[in-house]
N, CA, C and O of each residue as an XYZ file, in Angstrom:
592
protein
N       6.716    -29.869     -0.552
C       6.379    -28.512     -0.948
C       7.475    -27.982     -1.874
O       8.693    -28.027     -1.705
N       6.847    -27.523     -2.785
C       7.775    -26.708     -3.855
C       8.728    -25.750     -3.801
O       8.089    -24.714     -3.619
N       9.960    -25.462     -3.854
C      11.077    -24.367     -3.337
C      11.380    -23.326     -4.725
O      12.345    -22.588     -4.925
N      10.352    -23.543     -5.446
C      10.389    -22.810     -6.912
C       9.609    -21.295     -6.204
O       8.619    -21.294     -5.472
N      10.362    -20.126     -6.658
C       9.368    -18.844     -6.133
C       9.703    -17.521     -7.301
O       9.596    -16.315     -7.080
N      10.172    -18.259     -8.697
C       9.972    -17.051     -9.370
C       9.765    -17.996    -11.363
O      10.329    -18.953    -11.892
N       9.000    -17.312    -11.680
C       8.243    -17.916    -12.956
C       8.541    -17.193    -13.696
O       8.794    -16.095    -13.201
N       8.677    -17.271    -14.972
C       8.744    -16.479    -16.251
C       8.289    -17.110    -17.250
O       9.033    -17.979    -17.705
N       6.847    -16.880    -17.968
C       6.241    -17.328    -19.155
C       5.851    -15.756    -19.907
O       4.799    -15.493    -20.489
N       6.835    -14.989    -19.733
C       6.578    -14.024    -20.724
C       6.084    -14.419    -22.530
O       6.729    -15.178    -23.254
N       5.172    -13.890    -22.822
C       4.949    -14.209    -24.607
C       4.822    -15.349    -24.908
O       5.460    -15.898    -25.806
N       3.923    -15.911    -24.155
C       3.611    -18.331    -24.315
C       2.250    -18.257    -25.033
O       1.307    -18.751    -24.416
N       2.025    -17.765    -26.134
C       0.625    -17.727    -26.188
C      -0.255    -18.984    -26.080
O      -1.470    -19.138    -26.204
N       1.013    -20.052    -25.739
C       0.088    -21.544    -25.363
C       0.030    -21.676    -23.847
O       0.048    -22.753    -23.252
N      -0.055    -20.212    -23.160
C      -0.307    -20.571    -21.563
C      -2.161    -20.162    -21.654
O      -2.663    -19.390    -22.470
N      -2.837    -20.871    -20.660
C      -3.860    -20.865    -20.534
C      -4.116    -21.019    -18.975
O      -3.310    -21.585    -18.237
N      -5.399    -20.424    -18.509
C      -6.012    -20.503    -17.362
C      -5.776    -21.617    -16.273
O      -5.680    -21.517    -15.050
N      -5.714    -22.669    -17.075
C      -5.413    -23.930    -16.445
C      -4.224    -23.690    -15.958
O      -4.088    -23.429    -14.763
N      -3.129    -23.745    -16.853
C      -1.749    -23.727    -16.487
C      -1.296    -22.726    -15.519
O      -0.199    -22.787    -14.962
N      -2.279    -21.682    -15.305
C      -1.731    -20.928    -14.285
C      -2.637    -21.230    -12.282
O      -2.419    -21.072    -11.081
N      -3.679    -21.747    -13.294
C      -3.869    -22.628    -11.647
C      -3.242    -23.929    -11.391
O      -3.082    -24.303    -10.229
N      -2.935    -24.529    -12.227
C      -1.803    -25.591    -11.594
C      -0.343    -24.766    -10.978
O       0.134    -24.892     -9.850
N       0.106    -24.006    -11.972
C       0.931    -23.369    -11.393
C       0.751    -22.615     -9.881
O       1.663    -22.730     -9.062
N      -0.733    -21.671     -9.480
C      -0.770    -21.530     -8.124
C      -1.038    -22.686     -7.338
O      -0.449    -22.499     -6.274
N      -1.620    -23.779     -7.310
C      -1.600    -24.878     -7.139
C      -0.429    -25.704     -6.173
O      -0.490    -26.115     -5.014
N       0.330    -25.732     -6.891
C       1.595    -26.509     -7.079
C       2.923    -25.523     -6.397
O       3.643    -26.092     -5.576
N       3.139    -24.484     -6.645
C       4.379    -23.620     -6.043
C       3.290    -22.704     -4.930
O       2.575    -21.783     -5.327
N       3.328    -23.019     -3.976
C       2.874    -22.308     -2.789
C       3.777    -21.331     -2.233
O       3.443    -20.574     -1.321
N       5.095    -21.338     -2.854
C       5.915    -20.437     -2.036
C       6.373    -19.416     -3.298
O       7.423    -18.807     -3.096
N       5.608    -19.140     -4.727
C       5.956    -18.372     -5.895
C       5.482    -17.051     -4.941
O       4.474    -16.891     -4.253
N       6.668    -16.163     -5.203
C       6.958    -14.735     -4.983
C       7.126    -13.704     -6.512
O       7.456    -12.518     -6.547
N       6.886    -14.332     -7.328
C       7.503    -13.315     -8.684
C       6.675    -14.343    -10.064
O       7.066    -15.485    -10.306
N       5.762    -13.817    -10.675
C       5.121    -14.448    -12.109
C       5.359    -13.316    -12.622
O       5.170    -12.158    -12.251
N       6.093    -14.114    -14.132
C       5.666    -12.804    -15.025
C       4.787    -13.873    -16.086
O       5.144    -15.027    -16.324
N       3.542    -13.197    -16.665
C       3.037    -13.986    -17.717
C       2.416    -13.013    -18.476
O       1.284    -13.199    -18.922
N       3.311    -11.542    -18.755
C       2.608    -10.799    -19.528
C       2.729    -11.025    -21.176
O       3.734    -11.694    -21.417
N       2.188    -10.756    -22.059
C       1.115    -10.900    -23.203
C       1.298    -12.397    -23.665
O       1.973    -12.820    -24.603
N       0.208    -13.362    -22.401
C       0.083    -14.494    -22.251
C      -1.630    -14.044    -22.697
O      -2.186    -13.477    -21.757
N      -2.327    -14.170    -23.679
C      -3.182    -13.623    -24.087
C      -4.414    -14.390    -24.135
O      -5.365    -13.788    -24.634
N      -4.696    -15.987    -23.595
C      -5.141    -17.086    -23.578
C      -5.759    -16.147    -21.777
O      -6.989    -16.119    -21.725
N      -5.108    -15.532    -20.597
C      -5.245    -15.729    -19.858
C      -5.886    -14.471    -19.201
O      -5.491    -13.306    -19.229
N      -7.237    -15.145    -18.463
C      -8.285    -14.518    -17.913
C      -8.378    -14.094    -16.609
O      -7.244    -14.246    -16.154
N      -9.190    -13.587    -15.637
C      -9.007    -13.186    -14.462
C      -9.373    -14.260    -13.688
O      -9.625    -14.111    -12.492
N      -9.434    -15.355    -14.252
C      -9.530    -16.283    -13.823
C      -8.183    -17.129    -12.832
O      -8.042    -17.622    -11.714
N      -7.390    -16.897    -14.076
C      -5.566    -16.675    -13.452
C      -5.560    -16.087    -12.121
O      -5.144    -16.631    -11.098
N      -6.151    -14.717    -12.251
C      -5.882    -13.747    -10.914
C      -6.438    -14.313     -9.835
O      -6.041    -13.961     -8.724
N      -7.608    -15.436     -9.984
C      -8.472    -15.669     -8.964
C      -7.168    -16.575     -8.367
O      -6.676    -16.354     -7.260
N      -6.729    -17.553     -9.220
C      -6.115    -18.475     -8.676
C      -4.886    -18.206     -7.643
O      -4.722    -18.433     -6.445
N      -4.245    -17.726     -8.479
C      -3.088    -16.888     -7.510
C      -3.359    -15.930     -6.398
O      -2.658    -15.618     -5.436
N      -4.918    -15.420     -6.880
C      -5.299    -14.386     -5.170
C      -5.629    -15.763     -4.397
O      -5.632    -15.502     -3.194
N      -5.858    -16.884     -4.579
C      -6.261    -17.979     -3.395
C      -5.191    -18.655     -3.061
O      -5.153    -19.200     -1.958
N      -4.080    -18.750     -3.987
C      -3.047    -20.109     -3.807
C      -1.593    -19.455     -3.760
O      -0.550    -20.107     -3.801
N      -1.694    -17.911     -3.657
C      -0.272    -17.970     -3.856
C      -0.015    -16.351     -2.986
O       0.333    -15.299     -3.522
N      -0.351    -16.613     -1.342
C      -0.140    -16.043     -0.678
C       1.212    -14.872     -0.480
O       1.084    -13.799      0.110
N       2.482    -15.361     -1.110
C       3.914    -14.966     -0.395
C       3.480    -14.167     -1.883
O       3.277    -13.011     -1.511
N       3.323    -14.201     -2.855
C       3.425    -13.207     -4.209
C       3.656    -11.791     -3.518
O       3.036    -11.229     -2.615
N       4.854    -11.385     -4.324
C       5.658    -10.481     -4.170
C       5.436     -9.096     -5.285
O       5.382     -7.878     -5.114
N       5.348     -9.976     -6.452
C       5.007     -9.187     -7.538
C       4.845     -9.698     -8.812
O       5.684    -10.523     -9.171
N       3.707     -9.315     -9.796
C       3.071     -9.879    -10.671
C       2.916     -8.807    -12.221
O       2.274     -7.768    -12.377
N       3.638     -9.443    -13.023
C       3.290     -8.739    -13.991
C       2.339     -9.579    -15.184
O       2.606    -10.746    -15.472
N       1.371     -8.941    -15.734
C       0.249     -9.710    -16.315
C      -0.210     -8.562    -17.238
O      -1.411     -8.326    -17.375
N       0.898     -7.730    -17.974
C       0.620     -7.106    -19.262
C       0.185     -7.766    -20.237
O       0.511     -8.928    -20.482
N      -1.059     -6.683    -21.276
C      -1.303     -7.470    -22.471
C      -1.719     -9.004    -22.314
O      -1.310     -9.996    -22.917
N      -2.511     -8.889    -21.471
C      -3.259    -10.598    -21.255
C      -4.560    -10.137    -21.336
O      -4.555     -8.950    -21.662
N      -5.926    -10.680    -21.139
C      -7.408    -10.665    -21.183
C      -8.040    -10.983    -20.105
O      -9.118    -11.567    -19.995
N      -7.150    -10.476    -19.092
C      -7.813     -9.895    -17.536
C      -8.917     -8.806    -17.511
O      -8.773     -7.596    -17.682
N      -9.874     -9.395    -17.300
C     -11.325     -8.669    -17.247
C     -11.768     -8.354    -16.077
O     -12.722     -7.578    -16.019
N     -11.306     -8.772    -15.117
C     -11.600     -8.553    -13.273
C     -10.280     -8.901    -12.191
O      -9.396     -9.730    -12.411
N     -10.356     -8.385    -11.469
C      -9.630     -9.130    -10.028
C     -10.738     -9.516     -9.012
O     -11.884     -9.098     -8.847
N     -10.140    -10.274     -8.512
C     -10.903    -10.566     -7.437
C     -11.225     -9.616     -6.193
O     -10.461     -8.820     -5.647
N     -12.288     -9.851     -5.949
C     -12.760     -8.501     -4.271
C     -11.858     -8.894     -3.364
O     -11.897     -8.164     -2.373
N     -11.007     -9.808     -3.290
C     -10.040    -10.402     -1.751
C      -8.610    -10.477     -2.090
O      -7.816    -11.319     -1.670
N      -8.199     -8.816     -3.465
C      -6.898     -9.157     -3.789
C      -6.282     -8.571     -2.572
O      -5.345     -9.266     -2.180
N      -6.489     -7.583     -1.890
C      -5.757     -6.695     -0.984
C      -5.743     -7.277      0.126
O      -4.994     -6.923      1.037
N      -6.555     -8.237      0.210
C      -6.380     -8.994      2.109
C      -5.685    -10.338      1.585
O      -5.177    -10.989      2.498
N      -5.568    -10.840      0.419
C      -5.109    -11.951      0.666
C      -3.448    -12.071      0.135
O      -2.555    -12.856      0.452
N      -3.489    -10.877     -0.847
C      -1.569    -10.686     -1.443
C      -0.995     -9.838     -0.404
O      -0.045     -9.156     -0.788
N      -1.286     -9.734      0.627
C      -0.438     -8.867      1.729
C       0.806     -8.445      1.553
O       1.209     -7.376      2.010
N       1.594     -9.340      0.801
C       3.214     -9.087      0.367
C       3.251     -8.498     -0.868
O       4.358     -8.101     -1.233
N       2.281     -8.337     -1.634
C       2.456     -8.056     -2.819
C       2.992     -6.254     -3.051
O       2.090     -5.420     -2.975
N       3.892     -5.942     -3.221
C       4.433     -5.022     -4.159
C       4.821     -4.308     -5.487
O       5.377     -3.211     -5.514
N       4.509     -4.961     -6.478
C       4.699     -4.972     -7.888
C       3.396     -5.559     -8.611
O       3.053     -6.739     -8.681
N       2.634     -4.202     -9.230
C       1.317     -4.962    -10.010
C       0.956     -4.744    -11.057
O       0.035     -3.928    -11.025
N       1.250     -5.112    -12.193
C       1.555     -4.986    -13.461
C       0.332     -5.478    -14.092
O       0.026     -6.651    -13.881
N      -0.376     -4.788    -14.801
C      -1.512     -4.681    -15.147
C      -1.709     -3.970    -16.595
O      -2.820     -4.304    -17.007
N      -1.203     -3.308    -17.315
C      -1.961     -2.232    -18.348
C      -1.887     -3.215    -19.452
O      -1.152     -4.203    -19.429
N      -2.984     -2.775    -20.785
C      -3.270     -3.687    -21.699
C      -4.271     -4.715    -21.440
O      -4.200     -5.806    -22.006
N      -5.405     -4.365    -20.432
C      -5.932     -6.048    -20.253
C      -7.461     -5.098    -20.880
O      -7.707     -4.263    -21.750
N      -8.200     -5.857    -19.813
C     -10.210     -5.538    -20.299
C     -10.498     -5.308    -18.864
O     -11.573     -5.852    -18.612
N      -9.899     -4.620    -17.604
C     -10.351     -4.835    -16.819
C     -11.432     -3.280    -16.581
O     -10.926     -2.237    -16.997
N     -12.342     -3.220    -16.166
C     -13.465     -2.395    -15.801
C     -13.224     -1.621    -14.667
O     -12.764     -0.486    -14.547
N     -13.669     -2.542    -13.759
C     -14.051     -2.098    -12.493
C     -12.544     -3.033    -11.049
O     -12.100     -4.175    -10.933
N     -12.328     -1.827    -10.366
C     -11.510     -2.389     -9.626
C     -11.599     -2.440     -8.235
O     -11.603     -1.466     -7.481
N     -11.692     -3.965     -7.835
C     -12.494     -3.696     -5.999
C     -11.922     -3.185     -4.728
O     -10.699     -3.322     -4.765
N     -12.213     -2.802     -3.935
C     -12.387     -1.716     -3.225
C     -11.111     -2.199     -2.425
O     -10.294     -1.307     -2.199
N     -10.823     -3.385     -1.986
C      -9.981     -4.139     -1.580
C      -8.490     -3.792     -1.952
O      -7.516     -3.911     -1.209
N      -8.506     -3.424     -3.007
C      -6.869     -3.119     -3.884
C      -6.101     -2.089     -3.141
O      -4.872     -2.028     -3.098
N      -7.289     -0.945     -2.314
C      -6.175      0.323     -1.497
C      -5.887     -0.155     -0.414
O      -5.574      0.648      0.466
N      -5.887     -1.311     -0.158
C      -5.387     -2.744      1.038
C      -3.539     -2.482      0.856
O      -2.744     -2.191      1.750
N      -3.305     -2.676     -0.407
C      -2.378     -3.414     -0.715
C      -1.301     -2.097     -0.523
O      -1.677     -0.937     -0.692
N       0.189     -2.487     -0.118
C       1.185     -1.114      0.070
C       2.179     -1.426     -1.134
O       3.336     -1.824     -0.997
N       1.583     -1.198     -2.230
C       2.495     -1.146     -3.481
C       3.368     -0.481     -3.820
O       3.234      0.742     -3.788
N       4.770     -1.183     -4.340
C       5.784     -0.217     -4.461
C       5.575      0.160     -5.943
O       6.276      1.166     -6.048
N       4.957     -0.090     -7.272
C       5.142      0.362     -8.380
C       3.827     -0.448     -8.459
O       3.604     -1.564     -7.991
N       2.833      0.541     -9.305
C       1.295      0.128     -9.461
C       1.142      0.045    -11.339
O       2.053      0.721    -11.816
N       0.550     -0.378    -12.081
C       0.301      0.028    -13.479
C      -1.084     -0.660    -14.204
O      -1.182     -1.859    -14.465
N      -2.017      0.254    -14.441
C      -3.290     -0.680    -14.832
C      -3.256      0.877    -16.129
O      -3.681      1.939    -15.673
N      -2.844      0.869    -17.360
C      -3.143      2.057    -17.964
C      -3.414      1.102    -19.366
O      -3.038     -0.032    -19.661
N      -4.067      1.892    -19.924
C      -5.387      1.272    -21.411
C      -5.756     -0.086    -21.061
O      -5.323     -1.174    -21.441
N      -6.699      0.261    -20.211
C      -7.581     -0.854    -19.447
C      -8.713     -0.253    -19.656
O      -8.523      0.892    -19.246
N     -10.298     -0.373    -20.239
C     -11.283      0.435    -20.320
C     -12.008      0.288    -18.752
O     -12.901     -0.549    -18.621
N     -11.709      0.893    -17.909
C     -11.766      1.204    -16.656
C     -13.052      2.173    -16.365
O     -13.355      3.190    -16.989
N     -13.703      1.606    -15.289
C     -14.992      2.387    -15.600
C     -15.516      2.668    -13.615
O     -16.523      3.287    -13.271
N     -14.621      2.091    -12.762
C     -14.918      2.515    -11.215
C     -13.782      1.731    -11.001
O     -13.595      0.569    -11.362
N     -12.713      2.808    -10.103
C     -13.156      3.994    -10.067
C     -13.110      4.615    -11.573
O     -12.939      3.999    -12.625
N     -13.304      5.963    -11.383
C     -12.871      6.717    -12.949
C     -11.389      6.279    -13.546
O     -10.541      6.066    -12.680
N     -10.997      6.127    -14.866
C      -9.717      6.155    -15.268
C      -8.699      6.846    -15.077
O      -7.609      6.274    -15.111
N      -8.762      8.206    -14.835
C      -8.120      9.338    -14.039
C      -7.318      8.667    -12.399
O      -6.156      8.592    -11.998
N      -8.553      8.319    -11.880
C      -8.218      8.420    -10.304
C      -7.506      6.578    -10.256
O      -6.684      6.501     -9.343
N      -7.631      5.581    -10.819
C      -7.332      4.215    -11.194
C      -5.823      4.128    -11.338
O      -4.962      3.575    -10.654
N      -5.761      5.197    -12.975
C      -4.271      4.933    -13.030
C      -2.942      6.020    -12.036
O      -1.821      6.352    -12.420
N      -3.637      6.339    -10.705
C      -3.135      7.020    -10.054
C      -2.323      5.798     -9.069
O      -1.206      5.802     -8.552
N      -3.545      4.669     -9.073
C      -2.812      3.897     -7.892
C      -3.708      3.537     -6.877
O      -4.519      4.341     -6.419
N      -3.660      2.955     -6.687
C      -4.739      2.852     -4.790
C      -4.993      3.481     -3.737
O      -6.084      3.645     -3.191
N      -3.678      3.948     -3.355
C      -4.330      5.270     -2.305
C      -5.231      6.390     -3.137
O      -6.072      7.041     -2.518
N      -5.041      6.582     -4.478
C      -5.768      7.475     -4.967
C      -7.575      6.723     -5.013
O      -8.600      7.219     -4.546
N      -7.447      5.771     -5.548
C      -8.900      4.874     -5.136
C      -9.430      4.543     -4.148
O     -10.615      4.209     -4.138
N      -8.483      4.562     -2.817
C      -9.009      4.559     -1.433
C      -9.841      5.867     -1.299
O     -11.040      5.841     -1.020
N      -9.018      7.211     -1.550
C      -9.657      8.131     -0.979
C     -10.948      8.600     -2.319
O     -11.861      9.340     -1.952
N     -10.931      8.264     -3.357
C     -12.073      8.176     -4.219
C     -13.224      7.705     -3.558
O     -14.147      8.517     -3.485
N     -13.402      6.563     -3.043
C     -13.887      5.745     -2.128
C     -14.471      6.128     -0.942
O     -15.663      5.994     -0.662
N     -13.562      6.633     -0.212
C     -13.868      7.308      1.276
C     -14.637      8.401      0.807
O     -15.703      8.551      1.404
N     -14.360      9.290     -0.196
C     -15.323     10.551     -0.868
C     -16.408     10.092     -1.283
O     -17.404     10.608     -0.775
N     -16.618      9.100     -2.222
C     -17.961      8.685     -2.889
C     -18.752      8.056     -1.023
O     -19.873      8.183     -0.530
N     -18.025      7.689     -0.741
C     -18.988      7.233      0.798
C     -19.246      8.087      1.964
O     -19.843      7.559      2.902
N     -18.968      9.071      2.043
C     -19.340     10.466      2.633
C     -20.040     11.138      1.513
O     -20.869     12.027      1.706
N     -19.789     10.818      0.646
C     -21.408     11.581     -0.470
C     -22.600     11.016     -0.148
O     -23.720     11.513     -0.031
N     -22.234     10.003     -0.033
C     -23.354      8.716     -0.283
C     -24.310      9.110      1.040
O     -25.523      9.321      1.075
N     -23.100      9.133      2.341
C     -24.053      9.365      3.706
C     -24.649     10.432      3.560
O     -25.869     10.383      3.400
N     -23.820     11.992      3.572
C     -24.275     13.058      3.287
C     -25.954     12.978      2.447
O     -26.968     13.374      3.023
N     -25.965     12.526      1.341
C     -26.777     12.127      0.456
C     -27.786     11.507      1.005
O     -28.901     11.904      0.667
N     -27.715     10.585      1.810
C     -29.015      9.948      2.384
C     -29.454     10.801      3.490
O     -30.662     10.828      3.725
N     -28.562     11.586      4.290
C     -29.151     12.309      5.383
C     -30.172     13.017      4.938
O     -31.292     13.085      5.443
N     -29.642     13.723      3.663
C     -30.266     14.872      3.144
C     -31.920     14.714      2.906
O     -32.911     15.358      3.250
N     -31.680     13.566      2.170
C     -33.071     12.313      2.145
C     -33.616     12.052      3.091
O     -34.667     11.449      2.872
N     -33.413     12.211      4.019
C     -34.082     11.812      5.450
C     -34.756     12.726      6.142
O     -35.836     12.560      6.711
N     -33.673     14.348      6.055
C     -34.706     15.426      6.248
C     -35.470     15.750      5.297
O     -36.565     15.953      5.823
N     -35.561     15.956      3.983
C     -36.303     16.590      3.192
C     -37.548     15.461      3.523
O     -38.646     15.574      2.977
């Protein structure tokens, strides 16, 4: 097993998807990637490292062509603290993320579309309770439907 737990491919524009699942792959005990404006690299990356790289501590992935995270980032990065994000394509962010107890959050000029961009680049507890509100609308909303 690998005793490597901190990476730096800042600005490689020859890193690609691959290279970052060999990389989760291969270092099972990486606590620290930086591979921001690694621009080859997709959320595909994110999948890999949300499956293979449990102890991650903190991740910066500025200015790359991250279009999604995965729905199982918040149950499966448990350690994760540091999430470096702004500059990508990501949309929509899953519900899973107000899981996570982040010490410094950043997803800003991301065309972000749920939650709203407002309540997103607030952070996760701000998207948790977005969440908990849109789902007491939602019930509220169907009750209402039920009597009328």
């Amino acid at each position: 097993m690998s005793t490597v737990t901190d990476i730096s491919l800042y600005n490689c524009s020859i890193i690609t998807d691959e290279i970052i699942i060999f990389i989760a792959q291969h270092f099972p005990n990486l606590t620290h990637l930086e591979i921001g404006w690694c621009s080859k690299l997709t959320g595909v990356s994110i999948e890999a490292l949300v499956k293979h790289s449990p102890q991650l501590e903190a991740l910066y992935a500025q200015y790359c062509n991250i279009e999604h995270l995965p729905e199982d980032i918040g149950v499966r990065l448990k350690h994760l603290k540091h999430l470096d994000l702004p500059n990508n394509k990501i949309r929509i962010f899953p519900q899973s993320i107000a899981l996570l107890q982040l010490d410094y959050f950043s997803c800003i000029n991301n065309p972000i579309q749920q939650p709203p961009y407002g309540i997103a680049v607030e952070g996760p507890r701000s998207m948790l309770q977005f969440w908990e509100q849109a789902n007491k609308g939602s019930i509220i909303s169907n009750v209402q439907k039920a009597v009328l």
